[in-house]
C-alpha positions in Angstrom: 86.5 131.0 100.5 88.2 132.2 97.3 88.3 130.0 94.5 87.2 127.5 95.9 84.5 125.0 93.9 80.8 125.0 94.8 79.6 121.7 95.4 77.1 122.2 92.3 80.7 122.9 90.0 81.9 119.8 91.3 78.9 117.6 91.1 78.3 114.9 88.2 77.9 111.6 87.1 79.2 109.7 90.0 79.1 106.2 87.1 81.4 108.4 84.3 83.3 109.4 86.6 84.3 105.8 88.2 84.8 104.8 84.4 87.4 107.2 83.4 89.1 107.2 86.4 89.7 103.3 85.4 91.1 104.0 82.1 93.7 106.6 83.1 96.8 104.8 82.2 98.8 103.8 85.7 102.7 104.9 85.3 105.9 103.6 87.0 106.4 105.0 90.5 108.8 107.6 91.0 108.6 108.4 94.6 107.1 106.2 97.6 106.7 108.0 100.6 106.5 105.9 103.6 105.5 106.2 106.9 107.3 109.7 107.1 106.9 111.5 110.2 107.9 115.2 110.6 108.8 117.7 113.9 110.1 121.2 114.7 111.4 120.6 118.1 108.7 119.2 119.8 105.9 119.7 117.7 105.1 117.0 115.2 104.0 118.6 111.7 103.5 115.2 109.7 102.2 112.2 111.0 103.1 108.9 109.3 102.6 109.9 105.6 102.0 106.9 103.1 102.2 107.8 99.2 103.2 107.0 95.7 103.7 109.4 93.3 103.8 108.1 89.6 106.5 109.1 87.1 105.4 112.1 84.6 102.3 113.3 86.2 101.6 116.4 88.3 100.1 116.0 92.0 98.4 118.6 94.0 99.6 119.0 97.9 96.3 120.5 99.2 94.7 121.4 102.4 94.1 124.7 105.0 97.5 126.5 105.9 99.1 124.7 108.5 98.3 121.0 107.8 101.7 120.4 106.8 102.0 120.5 102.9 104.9 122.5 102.5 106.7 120.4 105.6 105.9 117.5 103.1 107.7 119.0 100.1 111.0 120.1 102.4 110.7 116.7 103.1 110.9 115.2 99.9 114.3 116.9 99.0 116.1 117.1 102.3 115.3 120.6 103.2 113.3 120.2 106.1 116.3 118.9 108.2 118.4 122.3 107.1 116.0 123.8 110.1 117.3 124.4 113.1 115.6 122.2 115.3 113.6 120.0 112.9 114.2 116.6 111.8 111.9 113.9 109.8 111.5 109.7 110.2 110.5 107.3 107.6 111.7 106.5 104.0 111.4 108.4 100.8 112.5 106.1 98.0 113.3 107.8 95.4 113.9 105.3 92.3 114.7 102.7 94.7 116.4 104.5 96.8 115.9 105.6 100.1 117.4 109.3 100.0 117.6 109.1 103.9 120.0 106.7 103.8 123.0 107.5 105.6 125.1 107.1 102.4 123.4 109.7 100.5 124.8 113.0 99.7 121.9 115.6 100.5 123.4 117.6 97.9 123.0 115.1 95.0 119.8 114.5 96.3 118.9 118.1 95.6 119.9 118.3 92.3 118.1 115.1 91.3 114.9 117.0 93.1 114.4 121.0 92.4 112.4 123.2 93.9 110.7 126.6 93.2 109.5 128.4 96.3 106.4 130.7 97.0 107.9 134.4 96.3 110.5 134.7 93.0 113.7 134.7 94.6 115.9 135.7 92.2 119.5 136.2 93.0 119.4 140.1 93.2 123.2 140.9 91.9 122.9 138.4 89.1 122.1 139.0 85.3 118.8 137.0 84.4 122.0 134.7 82.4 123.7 134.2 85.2 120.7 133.4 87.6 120.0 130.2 85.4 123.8 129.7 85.3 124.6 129.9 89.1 124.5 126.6 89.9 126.0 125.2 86.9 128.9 126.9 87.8 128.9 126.3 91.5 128.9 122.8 90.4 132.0 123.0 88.5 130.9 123.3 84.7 133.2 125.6 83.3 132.6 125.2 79.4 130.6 127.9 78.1 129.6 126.7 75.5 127.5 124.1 77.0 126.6 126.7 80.4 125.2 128.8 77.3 123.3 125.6 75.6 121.5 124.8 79.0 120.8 128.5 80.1 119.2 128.6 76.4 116.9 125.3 76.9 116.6 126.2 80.1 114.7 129.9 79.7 113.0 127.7 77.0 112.1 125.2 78.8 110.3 128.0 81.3 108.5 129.6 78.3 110.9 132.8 79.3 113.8 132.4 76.1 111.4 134.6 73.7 110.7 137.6 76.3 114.7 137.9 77.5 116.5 136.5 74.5 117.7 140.4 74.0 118.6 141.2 77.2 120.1 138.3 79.1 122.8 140.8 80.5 120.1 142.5 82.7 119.0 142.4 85.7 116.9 139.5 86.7 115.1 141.5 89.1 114.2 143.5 86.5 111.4 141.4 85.6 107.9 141.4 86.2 106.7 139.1 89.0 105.4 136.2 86.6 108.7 136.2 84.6 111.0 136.1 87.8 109.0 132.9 88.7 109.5 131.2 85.4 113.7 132.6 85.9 113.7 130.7 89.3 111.8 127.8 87.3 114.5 127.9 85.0 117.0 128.3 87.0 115.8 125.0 88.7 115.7 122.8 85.3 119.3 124.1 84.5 120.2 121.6 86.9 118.5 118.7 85.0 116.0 117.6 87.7 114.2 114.4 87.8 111.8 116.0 89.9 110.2 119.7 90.6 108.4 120.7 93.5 106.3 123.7 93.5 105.6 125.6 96.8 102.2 127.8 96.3 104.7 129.1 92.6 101.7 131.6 92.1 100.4 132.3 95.2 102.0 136.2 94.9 100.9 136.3 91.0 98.6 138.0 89.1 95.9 135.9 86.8 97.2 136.0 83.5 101.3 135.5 85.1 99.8 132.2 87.0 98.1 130.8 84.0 100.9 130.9 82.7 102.7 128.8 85.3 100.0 126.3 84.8 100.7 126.3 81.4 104.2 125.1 82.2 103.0 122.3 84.3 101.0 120.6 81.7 104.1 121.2 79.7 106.9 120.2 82.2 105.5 116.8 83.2 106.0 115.1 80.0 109.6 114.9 80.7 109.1 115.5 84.9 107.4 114.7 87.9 106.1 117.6 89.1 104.3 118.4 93.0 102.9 121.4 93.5 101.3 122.8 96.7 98.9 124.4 96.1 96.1 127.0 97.7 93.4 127.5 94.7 91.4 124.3 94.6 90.4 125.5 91.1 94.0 125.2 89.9 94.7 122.0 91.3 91.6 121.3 89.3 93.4 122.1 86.4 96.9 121.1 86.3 97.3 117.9 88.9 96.9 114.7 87.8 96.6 113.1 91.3 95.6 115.7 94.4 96.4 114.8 98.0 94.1 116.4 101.0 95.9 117.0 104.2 94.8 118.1 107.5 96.6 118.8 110.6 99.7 117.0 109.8 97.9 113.8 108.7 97.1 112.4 105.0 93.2 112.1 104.7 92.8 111.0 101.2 94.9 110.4 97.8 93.6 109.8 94.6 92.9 110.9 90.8 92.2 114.8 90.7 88.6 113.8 89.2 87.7 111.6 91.9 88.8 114.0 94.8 86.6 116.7 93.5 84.1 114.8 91.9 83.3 111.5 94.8 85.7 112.1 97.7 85.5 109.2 99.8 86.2 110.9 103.1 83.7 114.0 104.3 86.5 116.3 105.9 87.7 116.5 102.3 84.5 116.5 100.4 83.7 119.5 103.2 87.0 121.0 102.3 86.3 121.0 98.3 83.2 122.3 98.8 84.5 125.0 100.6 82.9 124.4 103.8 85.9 125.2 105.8 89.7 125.6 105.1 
């Protein structure tokens, strides 16, 4: 399996490890995820998923295609119920809140939680401006002044402002693969989220556009919580905090990154980051 770790990369000092995974600092929960149960028509695609994900940290959605990752995302902002014949149970509290709750506007939901998707999407008639722009203005900000101040932080804020600062009139699907995916991330953090989930963002990449996506990760978290599903055990390696292995709908184990890699408690994930199956 590509990139995935040998168990000899992963092995070491089962004690150090223990220790440090002790001092990591424990933050204030962001999201609990509880008892969330997921179908498309008949077929169930999550089955009663318990989890906390902390404020400011990046977790790692991981597991074979198919067990359900990307179901669990869609889940996490609404989206899953926007296909035809699917529907989810449980609670997602989202600072307290359960955004399932009949009283809760799917759309605010959604801008609290952004999301950037597998393949740069782009809007093909727009300028790269008025990608990161789009939803300002669908929202009803009509000072531009301050569309221009958050387009500006924005393409900053997705390490994009210096390569486009010139040439924000064209096309944004005149960029190269890697930049289109930091325009979409851009375009996501123009809506101020809370949150940003990741779906596979560099699964269509080349090496040097997706280190640079991981880049933005470590950078991004301090003021976000980020998920990000991803494929390349190797980069959830490097960028999550906390990694999550899921199989056939179901959550087999959650914990720090180091600990999932390094002393997994369950063997289906131990055989999975060894690269024994997925």
């Amino acid at each position: 399996m590509e990139d995935i770790l040998s168990a000899k990369e992963i092995s070491s000092d089962t004690s150090e490890t223990t220790r440090r995974i002790r001092e990591e600092p424990r933050r204030r929960s962001k999201v609990s995820i509880k008892g969330v149960n997921a179908w498309f028509g008949s077929k169930q695609a999550l089955k009663n998923i318990n989890l906390e994900i902390e404020e400011n940290t990046a977790t790692a959605f991981m597991g074979p295609s198919g067990c359900g990752k990307t179901t669990l995302i869609r889940c996490l902002n609404r989206m899953h119920e926007m296909t035809p014949g699917a529907k989810a149970k449980g609670q997602v509290i989202l600072d307290g809140i359960d955004i399932y709750d009949k009283s809760i506007d799917p759309v605010i939901i959604k801008r609290r939680i952004g999301m950037v998707f597998q393949k740069p999407n782009p809007f093909p008639t727009m300028s790269i401006f008025d990608n990161v722009a789009a939803g300002l203005k669908l929202n009803g900000i009509k000072d531009k002044k301050l569309i221009r101040e958050i387009v500006e932080e924005s393409l900053e804020g997705a390490g994009l402002w210096e390569e486009v600062k010139n040439e924000l009139d064209k096309p944004g699907m005149g960029l190269s693969g890697g930049q289109q995916q930091r325009l979409c991330i851009a375009r996501a953090l123009a809506m101020q989220p809370e949150i940003l989930l990741m779906d596979e963002p560099t699964s269509a990449l080349d090496p040097l556009a997706s280190s640079k996506i991981e880049e933005l990760v470590h950078k991004l978290k301090k003021d976000l919580t980020i998920i990000i599903v991803t494929h390349n055990m190797q980069q959830a390696a490097r960028v999550a905090d906390r990694a999550a292995f899921m199989y056939l709908g179901e959550m087999i184990e959650y914990g720090f990154t180091k600990q999932i890699f390094q002393n997994p408690e369950q063997e289906l994930t131990e055989r999975f980051v060894s690269g024994k199956f997925g």
